[in-house]
C-alpha positions in Angstrom: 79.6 119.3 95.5 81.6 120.6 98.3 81.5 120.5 101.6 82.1 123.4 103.7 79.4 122.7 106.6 80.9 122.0 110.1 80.5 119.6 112.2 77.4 120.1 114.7 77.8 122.9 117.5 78.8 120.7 120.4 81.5 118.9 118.5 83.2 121.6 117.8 83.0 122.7 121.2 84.4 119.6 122.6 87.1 119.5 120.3 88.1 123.2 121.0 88.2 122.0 125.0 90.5 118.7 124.1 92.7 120.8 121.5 94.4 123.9 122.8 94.2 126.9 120.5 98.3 127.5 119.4 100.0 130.0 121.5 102.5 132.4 119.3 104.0 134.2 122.9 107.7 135.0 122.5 107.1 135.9 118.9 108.7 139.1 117.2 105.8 139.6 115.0 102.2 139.2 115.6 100.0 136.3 114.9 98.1 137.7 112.0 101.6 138.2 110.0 102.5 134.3 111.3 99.1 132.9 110.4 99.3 134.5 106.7 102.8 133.7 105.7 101.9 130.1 106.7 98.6 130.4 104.6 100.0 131.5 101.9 102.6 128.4 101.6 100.5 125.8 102.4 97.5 127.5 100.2 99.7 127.8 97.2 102.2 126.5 95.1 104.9 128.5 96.2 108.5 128.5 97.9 109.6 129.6 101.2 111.7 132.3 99.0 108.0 133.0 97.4 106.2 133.7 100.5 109.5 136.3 101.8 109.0 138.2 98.5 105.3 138.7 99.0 105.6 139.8 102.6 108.4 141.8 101.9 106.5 143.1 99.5 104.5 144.5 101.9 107.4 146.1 103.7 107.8 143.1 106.5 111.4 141.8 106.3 110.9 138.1 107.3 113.6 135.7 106.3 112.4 132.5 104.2 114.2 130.3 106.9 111.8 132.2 109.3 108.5 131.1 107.5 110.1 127.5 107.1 110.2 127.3 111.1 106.8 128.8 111.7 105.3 126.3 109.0 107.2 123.2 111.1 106.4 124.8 114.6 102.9 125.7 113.8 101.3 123.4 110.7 100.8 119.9 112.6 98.4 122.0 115.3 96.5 124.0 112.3 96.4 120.5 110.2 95.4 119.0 113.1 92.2 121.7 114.3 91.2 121.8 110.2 91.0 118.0 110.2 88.7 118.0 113.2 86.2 120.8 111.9 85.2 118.7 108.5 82.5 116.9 108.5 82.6 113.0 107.6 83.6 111.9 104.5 82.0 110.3 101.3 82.0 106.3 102.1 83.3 106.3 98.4 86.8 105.4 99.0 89.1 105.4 95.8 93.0 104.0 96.7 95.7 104.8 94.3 99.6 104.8 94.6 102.5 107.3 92.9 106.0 106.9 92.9 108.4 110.2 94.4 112.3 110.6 94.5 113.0 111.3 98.0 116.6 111.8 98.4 117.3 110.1 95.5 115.3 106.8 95.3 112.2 106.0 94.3 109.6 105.5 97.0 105.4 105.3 96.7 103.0 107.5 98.0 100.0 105.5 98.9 96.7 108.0 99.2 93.2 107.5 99.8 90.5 110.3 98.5 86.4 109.6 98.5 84.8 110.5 95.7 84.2 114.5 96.2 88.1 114.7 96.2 88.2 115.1 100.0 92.0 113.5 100.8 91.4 111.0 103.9 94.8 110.2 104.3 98.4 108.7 102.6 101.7 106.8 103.4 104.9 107.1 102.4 106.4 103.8 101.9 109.2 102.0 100.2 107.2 98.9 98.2 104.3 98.4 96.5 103.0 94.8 97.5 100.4 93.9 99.9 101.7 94.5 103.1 102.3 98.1 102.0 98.7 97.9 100.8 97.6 96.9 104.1 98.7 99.5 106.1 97.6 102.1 104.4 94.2 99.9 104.7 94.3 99.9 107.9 95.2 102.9 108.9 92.5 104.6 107.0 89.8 102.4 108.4 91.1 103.0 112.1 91.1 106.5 111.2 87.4 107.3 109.8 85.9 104.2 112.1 83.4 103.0 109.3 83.8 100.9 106.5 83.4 101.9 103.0 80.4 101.4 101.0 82.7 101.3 97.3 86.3 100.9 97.0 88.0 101.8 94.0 91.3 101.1 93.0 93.6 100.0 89.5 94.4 96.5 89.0 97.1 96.7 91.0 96.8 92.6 92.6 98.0 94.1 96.2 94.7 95.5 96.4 93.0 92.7 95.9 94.9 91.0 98.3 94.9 93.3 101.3 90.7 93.5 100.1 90.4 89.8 101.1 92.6 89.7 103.9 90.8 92.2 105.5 87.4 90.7 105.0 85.5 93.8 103.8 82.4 93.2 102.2 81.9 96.5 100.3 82.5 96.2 96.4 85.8 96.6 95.3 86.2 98.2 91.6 89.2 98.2 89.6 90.0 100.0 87.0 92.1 102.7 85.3 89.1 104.9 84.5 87.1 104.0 87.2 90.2 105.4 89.4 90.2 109.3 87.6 89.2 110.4 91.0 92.2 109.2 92.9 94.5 110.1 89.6 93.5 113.3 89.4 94.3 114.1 93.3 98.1 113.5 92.5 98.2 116.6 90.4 98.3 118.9 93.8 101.1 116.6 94.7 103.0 116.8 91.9 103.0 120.3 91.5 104.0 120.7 95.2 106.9 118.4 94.7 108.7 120.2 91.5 108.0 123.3 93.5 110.4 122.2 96.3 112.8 120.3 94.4 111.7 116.8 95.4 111.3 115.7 98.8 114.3 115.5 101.5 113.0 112.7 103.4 110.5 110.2 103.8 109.3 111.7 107.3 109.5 115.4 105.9 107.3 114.2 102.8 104.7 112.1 105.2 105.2 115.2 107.5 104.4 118.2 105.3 101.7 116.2 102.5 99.4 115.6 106.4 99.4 119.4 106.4 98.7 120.1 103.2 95.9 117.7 102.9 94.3 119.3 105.9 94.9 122.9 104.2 93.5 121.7 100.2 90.6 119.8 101.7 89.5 123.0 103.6 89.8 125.3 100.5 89.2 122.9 97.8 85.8 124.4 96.6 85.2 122.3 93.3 84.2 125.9 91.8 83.5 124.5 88.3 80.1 122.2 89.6 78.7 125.8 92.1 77.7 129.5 90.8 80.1 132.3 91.5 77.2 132.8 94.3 77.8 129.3 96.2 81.5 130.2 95.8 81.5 133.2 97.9 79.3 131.6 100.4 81.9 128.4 100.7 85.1 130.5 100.7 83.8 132.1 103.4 82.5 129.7 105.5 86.6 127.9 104.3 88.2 130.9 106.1 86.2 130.5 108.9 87.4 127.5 109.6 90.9 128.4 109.0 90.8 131.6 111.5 89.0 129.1 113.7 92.4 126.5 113.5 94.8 129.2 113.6 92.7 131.4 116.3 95.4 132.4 119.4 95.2 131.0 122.7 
């Protein structure tokens, strides 16, 4: 089931006093136009070329390389304001690893979803051994501060390995079956990265998939298990919270 409920009242209110709202001064066009050409690329599987033909279709004449700047200049701070209004996570972790041509050579994506499909986080890195495994370990345990009740992976042995190193004393499953949840998650990816061509860069990849996550864990509404009723009611309480992120100093 999804989860579009917010965090409680006065959480939200202290993160809106330690995160400034973004401030879009200086701009030619208004926020409203910046906030939905960003939307729409980050929402959708589409190109910066994509998002100038819809707006232009509109009659605004915005340049791709504009919406490219806005999305760098503006996406951390929205990623960053979505990522604080969910609510915690599953403590069902499930680890898995893909490989992506960046620039030419074949690196791994290391990601971490729990078991609703909420993304928790991922890692671009160069190897696939158990110091890779590791960090992403680690990372993601500093990150949600609590420990996993189940973790799931594929019988990849650096699993294991960064498992027992680390001491945790949760269950660790392995399996290819068992892992469909963390599988399946790579399908956004993917599409994303024939989209633009491949990435350019390690950093750009690790850069613009933080974003994204933020963005596809906000609107991913898992509308085959809810009635068309439930929908509505999530997909608006999901732009909420995006007006909320986006919302002008």
């Amino acid at each position: 089931m999804s989860r579009q409920r917010g965090r409680p009242g006065g959480v939200d209110r202290i993160a809106s006093l330690v995160m400034p709202h973004p401030s879009y001064r200086r701009h030619r066009f208004p926020p409203p136009i910046i906030q939905h050409a960003i939307w729409l690329y980050l929402r959708f599987t589409l190109s910066y070329r994509d998002v100038e033909e819809l707006l232009a279709e509109r009659g605004l004449d915005i340049s791709y390389e504009t919406v490219r700047r806005w999305v760098l200049k503006f996406g951390p701070g929205f990623a960053r304001r979505l990522r604080r209004s969910r609510p915690r996570p599953s403590d069902r972790w499930h680890l898995d690893e893909m490989v992506v041509r960046i620039a030419g050579k074949g690196m791994y994506l290391w990601r971490a979803v729990d078991h609703e499909g909420e993304v928790l986080d991922m890692l671009v890195q160069r190897r696939r051994d158990k110091r890779a495994a590791l960090r992403l370990m680690r990372k993601l345990l500093r990150k949600q501060g609590f420990a996993p009740k189940l973790l799931t992976t594929d019988k990849l042995g650096s699993y294991g390995a960064a498992f027992r190193h680390l001491r945790l004393t949760c269950p660790h499953e392995q399996g290819l079956r068992a892992n469909n949840r963390a599988e399946n998650s790579h399908q956004v990816v993917r599409r994303r990265e024939r989209k633009m061509q491949r990435f350019k860069s390690a950093r750009s990849a690790q850069r613009f998939l933080s974003i994204h996550a933020a963005v596809h864990n906000t609107f991913n509404l898992q509308r085959h298990l809810v009635s068309r009723s439930t929908l509505g009611t999530f997909r608006a309480e999901a732009t909420v919270q995006w007006q909320s992120a986006v919302a002008a100093a």
